[in-house]
C-alpha positions as CSV (number, residue, x, y, z in Angstrom):
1,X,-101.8,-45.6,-78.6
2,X,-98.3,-46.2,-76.9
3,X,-98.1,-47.8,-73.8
4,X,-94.6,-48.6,-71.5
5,X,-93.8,-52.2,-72.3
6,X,-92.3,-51.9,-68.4
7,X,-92.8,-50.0,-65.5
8,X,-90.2,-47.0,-65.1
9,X,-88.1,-48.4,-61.7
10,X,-87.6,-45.3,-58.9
11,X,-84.2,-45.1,-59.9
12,X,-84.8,-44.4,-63.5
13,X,-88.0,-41.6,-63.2
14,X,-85.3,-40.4,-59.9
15,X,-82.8,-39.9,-62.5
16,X,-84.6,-38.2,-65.0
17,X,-85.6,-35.8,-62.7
18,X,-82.8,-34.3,-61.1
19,X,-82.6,-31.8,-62.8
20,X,-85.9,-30.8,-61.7
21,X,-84.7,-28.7,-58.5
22,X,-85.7,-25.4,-57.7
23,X,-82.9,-23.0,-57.6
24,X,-80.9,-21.4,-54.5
25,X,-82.5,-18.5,-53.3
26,X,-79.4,-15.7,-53.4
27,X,-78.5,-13.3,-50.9
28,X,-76.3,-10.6,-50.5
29,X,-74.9,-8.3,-48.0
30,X,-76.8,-3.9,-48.5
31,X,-73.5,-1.7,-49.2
32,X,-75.4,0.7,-47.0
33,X,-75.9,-1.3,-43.7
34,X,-74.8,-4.7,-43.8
35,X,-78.1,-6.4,-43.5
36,X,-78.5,-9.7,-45.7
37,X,-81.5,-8.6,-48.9
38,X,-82.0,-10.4,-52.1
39,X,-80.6,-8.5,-55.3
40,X,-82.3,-6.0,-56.8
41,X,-84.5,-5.1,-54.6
42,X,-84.9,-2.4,-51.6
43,X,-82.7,-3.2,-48.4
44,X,-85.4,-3.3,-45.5
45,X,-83.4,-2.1,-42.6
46,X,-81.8,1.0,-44.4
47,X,-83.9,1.7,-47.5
48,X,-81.6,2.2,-49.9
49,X,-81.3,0.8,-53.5
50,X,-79.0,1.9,-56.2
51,X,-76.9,4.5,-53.5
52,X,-80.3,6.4,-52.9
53,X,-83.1,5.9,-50.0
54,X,-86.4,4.7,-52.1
55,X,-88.1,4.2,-48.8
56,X,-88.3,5.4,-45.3
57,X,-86.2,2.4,-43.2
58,X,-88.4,0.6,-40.9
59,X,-88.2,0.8,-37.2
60,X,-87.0,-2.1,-35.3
């Protein structure tokens, strides 16, 4: 069975995982109202998605 001859320092296992980071979450501005929604999915202050209301817009 393999075992490490040496311990892995922080800097080394630190390194090997940086590339271990969870992607920004993106945001956009609706073309309809402004407000700030992820892509591809339904504003919530307007409704819209794809140039057509899918939903009713919620009151605020």
């Amino acid at each position: 069975m393999a075992v490490p001859k040496r311990r892995t320092s922080k800097r080394r296992k630190r390194a090997r995982n940086t590339h271990k980071v969870a992607p920004a979450i993106v945001i956009q501005s609706c073309p309809q109202c402004g407000t700030m929604k992820r892509p591809h999915r339904v504003c919530n202050g307007c409704g819209f998605y794809a140039g057509e209301q899918r939903v009713t817009a919620q009151e605020a």
